[in-house]
LUMTOR-405639 format. One record per residue (C-alpha): residue in one letter; x, y, z; residue number from 0. Coordinates in steps of 0.02 Angstrom, whole numbers, always signed. Example, Ala and Ser with C-alpha at 12.3 -4.5 7.8 and 13.67 -1.06 7.14 Angstrom:
// residues 2
REC   r        x        y        z     k
REC   a     +615     -225     +390     0
REC   s     +684      -53     +357     1
***
This chain:
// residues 442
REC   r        x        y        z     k
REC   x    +4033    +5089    +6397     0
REC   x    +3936    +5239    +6453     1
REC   x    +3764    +5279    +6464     2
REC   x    +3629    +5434    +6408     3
REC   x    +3477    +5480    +6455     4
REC   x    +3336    +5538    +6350     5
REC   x    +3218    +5682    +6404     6
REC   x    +3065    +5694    +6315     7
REC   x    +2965    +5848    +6323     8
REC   x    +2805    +5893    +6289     9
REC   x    +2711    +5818    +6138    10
REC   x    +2830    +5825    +5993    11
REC   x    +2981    +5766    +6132    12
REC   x    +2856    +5607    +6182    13
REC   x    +2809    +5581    +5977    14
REC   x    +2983    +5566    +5923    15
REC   x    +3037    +5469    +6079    16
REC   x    +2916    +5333    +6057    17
REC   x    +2980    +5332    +5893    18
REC   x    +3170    +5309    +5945    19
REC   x    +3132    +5180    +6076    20
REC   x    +3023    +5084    +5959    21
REC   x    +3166    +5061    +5838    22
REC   x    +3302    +5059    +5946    23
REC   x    +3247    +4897    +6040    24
REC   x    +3203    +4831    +5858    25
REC   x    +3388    +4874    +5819    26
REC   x    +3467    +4786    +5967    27
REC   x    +3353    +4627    +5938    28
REC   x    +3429    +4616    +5762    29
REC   x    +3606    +4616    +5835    30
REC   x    +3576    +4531    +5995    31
REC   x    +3510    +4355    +5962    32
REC   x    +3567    +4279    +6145    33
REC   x    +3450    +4398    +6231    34
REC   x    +3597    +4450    +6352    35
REC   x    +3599    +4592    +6411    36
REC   x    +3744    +4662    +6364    37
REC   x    +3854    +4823    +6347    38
REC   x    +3750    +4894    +6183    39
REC   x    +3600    +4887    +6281    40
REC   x    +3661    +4972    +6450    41
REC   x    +3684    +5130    +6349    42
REC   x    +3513    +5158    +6335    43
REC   x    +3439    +5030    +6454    44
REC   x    +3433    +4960    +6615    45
REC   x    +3404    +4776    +6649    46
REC   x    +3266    +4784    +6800    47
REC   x    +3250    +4595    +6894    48
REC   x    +3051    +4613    +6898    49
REC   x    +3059    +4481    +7034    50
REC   x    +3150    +4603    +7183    51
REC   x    +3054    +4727    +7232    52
REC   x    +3176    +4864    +7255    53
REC   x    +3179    +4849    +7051    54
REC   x    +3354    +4828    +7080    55
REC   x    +3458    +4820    +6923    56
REC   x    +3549    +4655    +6851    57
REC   x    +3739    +4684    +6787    58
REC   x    +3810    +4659    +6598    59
REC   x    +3806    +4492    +6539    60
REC   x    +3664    +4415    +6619    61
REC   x    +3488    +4368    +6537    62
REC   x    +3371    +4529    +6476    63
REC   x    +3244    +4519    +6611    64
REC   x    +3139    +4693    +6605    65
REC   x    +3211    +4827    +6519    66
REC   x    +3192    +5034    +6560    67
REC   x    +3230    +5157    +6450    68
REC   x    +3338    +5276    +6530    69
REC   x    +3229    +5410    +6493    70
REC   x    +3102    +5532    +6581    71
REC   x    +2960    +5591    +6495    72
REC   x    +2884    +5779    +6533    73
REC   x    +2709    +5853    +6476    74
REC   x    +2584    +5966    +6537    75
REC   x    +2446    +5881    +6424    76
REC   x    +2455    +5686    +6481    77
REC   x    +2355    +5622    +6332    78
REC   x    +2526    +5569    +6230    79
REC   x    +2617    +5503    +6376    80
REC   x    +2467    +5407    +6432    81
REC   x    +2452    +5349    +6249    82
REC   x    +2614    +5270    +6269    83
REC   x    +2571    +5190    +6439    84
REC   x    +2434    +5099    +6358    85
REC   x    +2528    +5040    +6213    86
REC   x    +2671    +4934    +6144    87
REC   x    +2801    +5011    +6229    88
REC   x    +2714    +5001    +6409    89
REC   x    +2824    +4912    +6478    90
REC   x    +2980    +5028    +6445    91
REC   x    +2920    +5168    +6574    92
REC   x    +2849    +5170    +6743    93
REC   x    +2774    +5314    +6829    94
REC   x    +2946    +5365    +6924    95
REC   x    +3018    +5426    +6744    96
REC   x    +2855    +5525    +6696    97
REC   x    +2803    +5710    +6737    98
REC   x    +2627    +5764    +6676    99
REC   x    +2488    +5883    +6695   100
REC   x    +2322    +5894    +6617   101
REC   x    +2279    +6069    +6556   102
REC   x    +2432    +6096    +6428   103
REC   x    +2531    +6264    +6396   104
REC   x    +2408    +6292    +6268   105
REC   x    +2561    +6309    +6154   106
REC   x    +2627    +6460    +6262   107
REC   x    +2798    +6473    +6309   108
REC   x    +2768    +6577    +6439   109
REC   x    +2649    +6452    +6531   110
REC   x    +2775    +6284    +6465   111
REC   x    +2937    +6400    +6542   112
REC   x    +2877    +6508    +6679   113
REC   x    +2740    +6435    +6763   114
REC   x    +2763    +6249    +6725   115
REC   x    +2931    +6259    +6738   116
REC   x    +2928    +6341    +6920   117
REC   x    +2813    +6216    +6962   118
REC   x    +2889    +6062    +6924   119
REC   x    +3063    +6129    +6933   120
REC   x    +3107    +6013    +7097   121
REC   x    +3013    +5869    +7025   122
REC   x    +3102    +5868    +6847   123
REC   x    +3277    +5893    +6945   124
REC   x    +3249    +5745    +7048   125
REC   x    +3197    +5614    +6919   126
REC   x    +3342    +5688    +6825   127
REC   x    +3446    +5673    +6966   128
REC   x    +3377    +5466    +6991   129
REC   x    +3396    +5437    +6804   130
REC   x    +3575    +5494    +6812   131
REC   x    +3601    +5394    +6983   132
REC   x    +3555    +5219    +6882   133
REC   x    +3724    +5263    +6756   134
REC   x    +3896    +5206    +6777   135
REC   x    +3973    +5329    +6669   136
REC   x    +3825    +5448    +6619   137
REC   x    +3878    +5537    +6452   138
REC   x    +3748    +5679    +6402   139
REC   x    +3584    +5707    +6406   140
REC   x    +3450    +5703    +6244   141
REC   x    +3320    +5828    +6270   142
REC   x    +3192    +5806    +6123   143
REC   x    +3072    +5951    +6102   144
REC   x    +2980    +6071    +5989   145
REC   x    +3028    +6251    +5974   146
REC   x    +2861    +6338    +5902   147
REC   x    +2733    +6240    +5962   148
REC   x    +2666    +6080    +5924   149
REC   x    +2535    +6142    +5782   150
REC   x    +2556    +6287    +5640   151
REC   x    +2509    +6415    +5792   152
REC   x    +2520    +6612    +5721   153
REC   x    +2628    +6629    +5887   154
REC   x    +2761    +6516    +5840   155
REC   x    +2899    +6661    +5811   156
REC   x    +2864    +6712    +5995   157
REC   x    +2896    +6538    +6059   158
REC   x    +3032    +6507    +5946   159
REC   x    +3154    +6659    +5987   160
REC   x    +3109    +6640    +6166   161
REC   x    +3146    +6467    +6168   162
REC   x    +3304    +6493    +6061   163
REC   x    +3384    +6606    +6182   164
REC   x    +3398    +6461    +6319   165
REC   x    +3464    +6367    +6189   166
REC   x    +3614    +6474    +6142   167
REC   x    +3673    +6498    +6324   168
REC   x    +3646    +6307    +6377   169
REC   x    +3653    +6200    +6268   170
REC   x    +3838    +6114    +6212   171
REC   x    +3748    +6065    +6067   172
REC   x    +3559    +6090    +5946   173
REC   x    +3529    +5977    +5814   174
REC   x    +3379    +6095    +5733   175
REC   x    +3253    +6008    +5639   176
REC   x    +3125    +6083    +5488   177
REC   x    +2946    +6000    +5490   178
REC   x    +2947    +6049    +5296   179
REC   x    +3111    +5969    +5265   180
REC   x    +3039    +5824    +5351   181
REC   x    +2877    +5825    +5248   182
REC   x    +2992    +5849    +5101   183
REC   x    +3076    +5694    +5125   184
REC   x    +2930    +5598    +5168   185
REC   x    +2806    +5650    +5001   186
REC   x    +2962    +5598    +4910   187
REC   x    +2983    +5433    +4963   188
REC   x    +2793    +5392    +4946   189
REC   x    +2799    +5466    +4776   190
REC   x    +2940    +5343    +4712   191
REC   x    +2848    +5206    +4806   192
REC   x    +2697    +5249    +4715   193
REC   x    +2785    +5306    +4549   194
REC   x    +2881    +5137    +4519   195
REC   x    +2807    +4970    +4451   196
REC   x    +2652    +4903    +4473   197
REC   x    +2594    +4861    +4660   198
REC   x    +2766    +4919    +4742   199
REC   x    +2791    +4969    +4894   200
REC   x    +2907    +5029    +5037   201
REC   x    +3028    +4905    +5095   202
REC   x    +2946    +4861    +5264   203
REC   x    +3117    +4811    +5353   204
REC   x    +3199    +4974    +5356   205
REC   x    +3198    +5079    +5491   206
REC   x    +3154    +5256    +5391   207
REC   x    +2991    +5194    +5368   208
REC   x    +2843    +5239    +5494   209
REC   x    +2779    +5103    +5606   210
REC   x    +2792    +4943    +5497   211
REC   x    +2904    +4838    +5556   212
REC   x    +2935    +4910    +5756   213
REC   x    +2836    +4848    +5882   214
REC   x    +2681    +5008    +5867   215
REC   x    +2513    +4949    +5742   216
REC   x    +2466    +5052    +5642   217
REC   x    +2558    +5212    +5564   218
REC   x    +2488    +5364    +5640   219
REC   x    +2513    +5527    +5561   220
REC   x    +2669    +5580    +5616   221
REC   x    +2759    +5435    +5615   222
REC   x    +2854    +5435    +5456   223
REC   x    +2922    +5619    +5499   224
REC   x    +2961    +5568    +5675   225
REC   x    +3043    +5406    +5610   226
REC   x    +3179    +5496    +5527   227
REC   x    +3209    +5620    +5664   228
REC   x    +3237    +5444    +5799   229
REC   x    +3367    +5371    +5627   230
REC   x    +3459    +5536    +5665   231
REC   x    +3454    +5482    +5862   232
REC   x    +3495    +5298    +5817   233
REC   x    +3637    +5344    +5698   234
REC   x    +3723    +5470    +5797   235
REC   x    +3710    +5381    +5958   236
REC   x    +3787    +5218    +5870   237
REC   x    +3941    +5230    +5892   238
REC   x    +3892    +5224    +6079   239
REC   x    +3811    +5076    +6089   240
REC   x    +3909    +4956    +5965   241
REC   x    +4079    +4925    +5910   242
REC   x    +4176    +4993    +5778   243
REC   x    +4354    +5020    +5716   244
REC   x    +4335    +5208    +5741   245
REC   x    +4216    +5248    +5869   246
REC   x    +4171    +5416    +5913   247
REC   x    +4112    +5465    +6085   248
REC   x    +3962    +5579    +6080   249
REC   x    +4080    +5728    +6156   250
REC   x    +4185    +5718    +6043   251
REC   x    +4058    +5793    +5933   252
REC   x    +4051    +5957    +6043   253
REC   x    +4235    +5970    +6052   254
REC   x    +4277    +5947    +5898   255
REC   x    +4124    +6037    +5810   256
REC   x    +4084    +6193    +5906   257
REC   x    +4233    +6299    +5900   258
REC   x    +4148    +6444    +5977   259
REC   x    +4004    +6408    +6106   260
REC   x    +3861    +6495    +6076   261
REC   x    +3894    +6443    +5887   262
REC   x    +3822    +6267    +5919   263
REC   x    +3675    +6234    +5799   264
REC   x    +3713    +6077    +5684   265
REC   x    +3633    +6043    +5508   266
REC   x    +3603    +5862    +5504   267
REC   x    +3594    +5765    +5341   268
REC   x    +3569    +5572    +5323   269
REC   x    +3568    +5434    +5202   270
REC   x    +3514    +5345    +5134   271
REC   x    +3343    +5398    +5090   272
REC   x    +3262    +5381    +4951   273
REC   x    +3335    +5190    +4928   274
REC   x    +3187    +5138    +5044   275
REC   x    +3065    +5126    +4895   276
REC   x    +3066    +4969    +4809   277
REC   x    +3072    +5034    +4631   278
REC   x    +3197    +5041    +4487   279
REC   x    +3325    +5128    +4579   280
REC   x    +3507    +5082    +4576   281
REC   x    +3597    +5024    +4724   282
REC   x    +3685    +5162    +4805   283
REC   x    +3887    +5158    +4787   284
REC   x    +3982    +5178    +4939   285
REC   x    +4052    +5337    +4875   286
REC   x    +3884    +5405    +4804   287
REC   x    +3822    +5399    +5003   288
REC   x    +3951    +5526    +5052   289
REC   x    +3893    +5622    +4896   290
REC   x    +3715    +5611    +4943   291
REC   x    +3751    +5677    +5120   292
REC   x    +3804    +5846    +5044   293
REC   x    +3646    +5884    +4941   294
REC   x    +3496    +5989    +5006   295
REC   x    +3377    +5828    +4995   296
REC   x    +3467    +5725    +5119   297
REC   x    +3457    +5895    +5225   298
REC   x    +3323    +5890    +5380   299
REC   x    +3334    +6090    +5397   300
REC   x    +3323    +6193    +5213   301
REC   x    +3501    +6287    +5204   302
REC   x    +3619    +6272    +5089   303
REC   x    +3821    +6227    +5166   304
REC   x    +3904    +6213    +4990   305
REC   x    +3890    +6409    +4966   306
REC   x    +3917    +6449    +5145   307
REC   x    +4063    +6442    +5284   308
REC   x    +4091    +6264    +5369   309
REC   x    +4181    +6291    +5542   310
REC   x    +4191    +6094    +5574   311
REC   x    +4096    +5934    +5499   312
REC   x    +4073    +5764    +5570   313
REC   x    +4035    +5585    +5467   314
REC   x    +3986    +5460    +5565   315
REC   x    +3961    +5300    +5460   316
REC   x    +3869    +5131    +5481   317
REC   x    +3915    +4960    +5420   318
REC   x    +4069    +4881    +5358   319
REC   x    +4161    +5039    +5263   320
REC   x    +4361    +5066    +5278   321
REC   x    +4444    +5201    +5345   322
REC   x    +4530    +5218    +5183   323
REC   x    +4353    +5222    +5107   324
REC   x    +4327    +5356    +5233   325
REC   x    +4468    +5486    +5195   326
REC   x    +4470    +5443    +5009   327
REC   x    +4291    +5524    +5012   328
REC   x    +4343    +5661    +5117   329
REC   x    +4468    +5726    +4999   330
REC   x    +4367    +5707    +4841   331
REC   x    +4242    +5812    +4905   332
REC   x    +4342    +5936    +5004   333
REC   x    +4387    +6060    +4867   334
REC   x    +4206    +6108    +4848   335
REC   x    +4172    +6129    +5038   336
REC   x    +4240    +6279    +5086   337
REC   x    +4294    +6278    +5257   338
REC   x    +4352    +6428    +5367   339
REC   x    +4542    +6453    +5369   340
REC   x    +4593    +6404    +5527   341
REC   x    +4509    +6229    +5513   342
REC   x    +4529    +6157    +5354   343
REC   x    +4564    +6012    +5436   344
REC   x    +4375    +6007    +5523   345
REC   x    +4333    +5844    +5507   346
REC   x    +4283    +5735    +5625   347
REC   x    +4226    +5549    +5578   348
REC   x    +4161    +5401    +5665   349
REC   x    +4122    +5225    +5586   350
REC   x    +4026    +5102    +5689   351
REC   x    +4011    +4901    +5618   352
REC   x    +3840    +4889    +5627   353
REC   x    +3734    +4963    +5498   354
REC   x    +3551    +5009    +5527   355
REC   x    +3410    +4857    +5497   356
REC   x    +3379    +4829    +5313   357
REC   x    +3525    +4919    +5250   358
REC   x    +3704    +4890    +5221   359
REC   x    +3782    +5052    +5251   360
REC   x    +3730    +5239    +5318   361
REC   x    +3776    +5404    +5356   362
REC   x    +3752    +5550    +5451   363
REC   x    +3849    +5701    +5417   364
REC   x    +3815    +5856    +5549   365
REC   x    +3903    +6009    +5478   366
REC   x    +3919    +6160    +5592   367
REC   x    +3899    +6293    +5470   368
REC   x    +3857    +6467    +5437   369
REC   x    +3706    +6419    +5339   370
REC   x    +3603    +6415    +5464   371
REC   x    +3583    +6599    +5471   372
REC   x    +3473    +6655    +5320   373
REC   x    +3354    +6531    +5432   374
REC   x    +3381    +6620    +5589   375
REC   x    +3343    +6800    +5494   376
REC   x    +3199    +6718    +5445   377
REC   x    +3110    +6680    +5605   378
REC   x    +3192    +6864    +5669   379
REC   x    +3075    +6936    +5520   380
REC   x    +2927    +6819    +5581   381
REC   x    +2960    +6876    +5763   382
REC   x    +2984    +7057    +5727   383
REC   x    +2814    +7095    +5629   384
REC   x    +2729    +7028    +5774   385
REC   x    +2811    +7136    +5899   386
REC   x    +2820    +7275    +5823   387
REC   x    +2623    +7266    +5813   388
REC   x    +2624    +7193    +6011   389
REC   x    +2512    +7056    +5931   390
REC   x    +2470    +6923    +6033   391
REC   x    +2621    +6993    +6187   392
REC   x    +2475    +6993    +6293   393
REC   x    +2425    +6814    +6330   394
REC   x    +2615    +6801    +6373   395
REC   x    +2618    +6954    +6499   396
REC   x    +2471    +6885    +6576   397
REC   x    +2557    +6771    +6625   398
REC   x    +2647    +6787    +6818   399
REC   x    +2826    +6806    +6807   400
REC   x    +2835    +6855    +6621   401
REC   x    +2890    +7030    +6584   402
REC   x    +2918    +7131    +6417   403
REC   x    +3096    +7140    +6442   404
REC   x    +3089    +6928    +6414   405
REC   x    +3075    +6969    +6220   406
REC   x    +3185    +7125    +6206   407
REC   x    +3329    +6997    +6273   408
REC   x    +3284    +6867    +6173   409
REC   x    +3281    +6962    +6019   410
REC   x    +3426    +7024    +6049   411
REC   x    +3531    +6872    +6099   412
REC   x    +3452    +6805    +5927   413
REC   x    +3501    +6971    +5836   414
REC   x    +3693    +6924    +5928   415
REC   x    +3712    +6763    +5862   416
REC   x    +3652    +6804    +5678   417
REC   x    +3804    +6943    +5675   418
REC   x    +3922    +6813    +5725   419
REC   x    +3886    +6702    +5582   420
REC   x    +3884    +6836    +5494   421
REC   x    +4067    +6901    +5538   422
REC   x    +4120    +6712    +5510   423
REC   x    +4044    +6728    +5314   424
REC   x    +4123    +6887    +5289   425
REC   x    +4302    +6806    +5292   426
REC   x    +4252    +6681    +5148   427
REC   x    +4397    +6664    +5033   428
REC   x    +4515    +6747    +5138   429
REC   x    +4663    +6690    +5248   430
REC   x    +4652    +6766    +5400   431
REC   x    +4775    +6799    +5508   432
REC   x    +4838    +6700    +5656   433
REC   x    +4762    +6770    +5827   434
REC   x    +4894    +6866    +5926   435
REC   x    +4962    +6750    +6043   436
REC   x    +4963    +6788    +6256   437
REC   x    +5105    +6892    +6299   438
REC   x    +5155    +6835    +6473   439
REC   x    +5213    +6939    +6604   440
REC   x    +5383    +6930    +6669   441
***
């Protein structure tokens, strides 16, 4: 079994973590009734003997005695992390996995990147560098962040494009998430909650739902939205930390889904839903899930695959579904996905035994796809009638270390990536040919 850790960062990364942790040790209490600790756990946790003080580590199979998170937590602003020290989940962390500050970037990424950053750079590596040192087989990191700033800020472009750039050339893979998709979803589900019959409510022992039901009191607001973003965590990371008859390891999903590397931004969709309401609606078939998975309101960033190119798409399924059930859904719902030529065959699919808490099956589908670029021209709009005015540049030049030339590359390495999906969507339709193959001296 191998292990991740989690980095959260700043406070959207420390929102949605508390979030994930919350419901992923409500998750493995559901399945794990011995309290061993056992394989499932050690993915995400360590088992610390309180009783020795080195904090030394017990091994698989022994009692849960104090469990970490393998996680370290990063703000400049300390009220959210301290917020989570005094809660619930107090127990999780200790002060060697958090990094904070009290005066906040101010929702600057100049200040978050360039002087934070150089600041803490040692300090970050090292309890990176610990983190990593309590895995066996480490497997990837989980940074959790926002990209524009943690309010509606006018400078959001600006941090956005900057932000994106680091992105493109480091990460292996972005899983980009829309706070208006995520409000979407969330008015939705209160509205059929509050639309149904008489005095009904939202199922409290699902885990799409906001705080009811996880260890954390009382909802706050932006638990419901955050709670979706840790089921996309806890369903893609499943197949990690449980058994199933087709596992897949979470590098398998940048080998088999990123073709061409700076061409890494997934579109995640999940269900179920809108099933969390307890109104009049129908249990969900097996094969309307898959169907579900494809539509724009199961979507957690507003783009539209069906019309655009897929290069590669992952399932990865929950509870007890066959592989048969598996393929016969890929194939009924292949000829209206139109997938580049030289990877028809794109699909990459997972199935882990255990579902999530209160329901009998999910899915997460993460389609690398060229829809993602009408979004990306979008914030390059945003960006651009800002610069072109210099509004706001100077409380980012102000700034020691941060020069002009910052945006002009970022810009740019945006402008680069939106003509690549571009030149993907313009062979739509057609059959390209093979690439020439390596002629090899003699």
């Amino acid at each position: 079994m191998t292990q991740s850790v989690v980095v959260q960062v700043g406070q959207c990364g420390n929102q949605v973590g508390c979030r994930f942790w919350d419901l992923a040790l409500r998750e493995h209490a559901h399945v794990n009734k011995k309290g061993l600790y056992d394989e499932a756990l050690s993915s995400f946790f360590r088992n610390v003997d309180s009783r020795k003080s080195d904090g030394r580590a017990c091994g698989i199979g022994g009692r849960i005695q104090h469990l970490k998170a393998r996680a370290v937590l990063v703000d400049m602003e300390e009220g959210v992390v301290k917020e989570i020290l005094q809660g619930p989940l107090r127990e999780v962390f200790d002060s060697t996995q958090l990094l904070t500050d009290v005066s906040g970037s101010g929702n600057n990424w100049a200040v978050g990147y360039v002087t934070y950053g150089s600041a803490y750079r040692e300090q970050i590596v090292d309890k990176l560098r610990k983190a990593a040192e309590h895995c066996d087989c480490l497997q990837c990191f989980f940074l959790i962040h926002s990209m524009g700033g943690e309010d509606d800020v006018i400078t959001s472009p600006y941090n956005s494009v900057l932000a994106m750039k680091e992105l493109t050339e480091h990460a292996d893979c972005v899983l980009p998430v829309e706070n208006q998709s995520l409000v979407d979803i969330v008015n939705k589900i209160k509205h059929m909650s509050h639309g149904g019959k008489p005095g009904s409510t939202i199922k409290t022992n699902c885990t799409v739902i906001s705080g009811q039901g996880g260890l954390t009191g009382a909802e706050k607001p932006f638990d419901a939205m955050n709670n979706i973003v840790a089921n996309l965590l806890l369903n893609m990371t499943s197949s990690a930390r449980f058994d199933g008859s087709l596992n897949m390891d979470l590098n398998e999903i940048a080998m088999n889904l990123v073709p061409f590397p700076r061409l890494h931004y997934l579109v995640p969709s999940l269900t179920p839903l809108y099933t969390l309401a307890d109104v009049s609606v129908p249990t969900r078939r097996l094969d309307q899930m898959f169907s579900d998975a494809f539509s724009k309101d199961h979507q957690l960033i507003r783009a539209d695959p069906k019309h655009s190119l897929y290069l590669a798409c992952a399932l990865m399924v929950r509870g007890q579904v066959q592989v048969s059930d598996l393929r016969r859904n890929i194939e009924r719902l292949k000829p209206s996905l139109p997938f580049v030529s030289w990877n028809q065959e794109g699909w990459k699919t997972g199935l882990c035994s255990v579902p999530p808490v209160g329901h009998s099956h999910s899915l997460l589908a993460l389609a690398n796809n060229t829809c993602v670029k009408p979004t990306f021209m979008e914030l390059r709009e945003r960006f651009t009638k800002l610069y072109k005015k210099k509004a706001h540049l100077h409380h980012y030049l102000h700034v020691e270390g941060m020069e002009q030339s910052c945006f002009s590359e970022a810009i740019s390495s945006l402008s680069s990536l939106i003509e690549e999906y571009h030149s993907l969507d313009a062979t739509k339709g057609k059959l390209m040919p093979d690439a020439p193959r390596l002629s090899i001296a003699r």
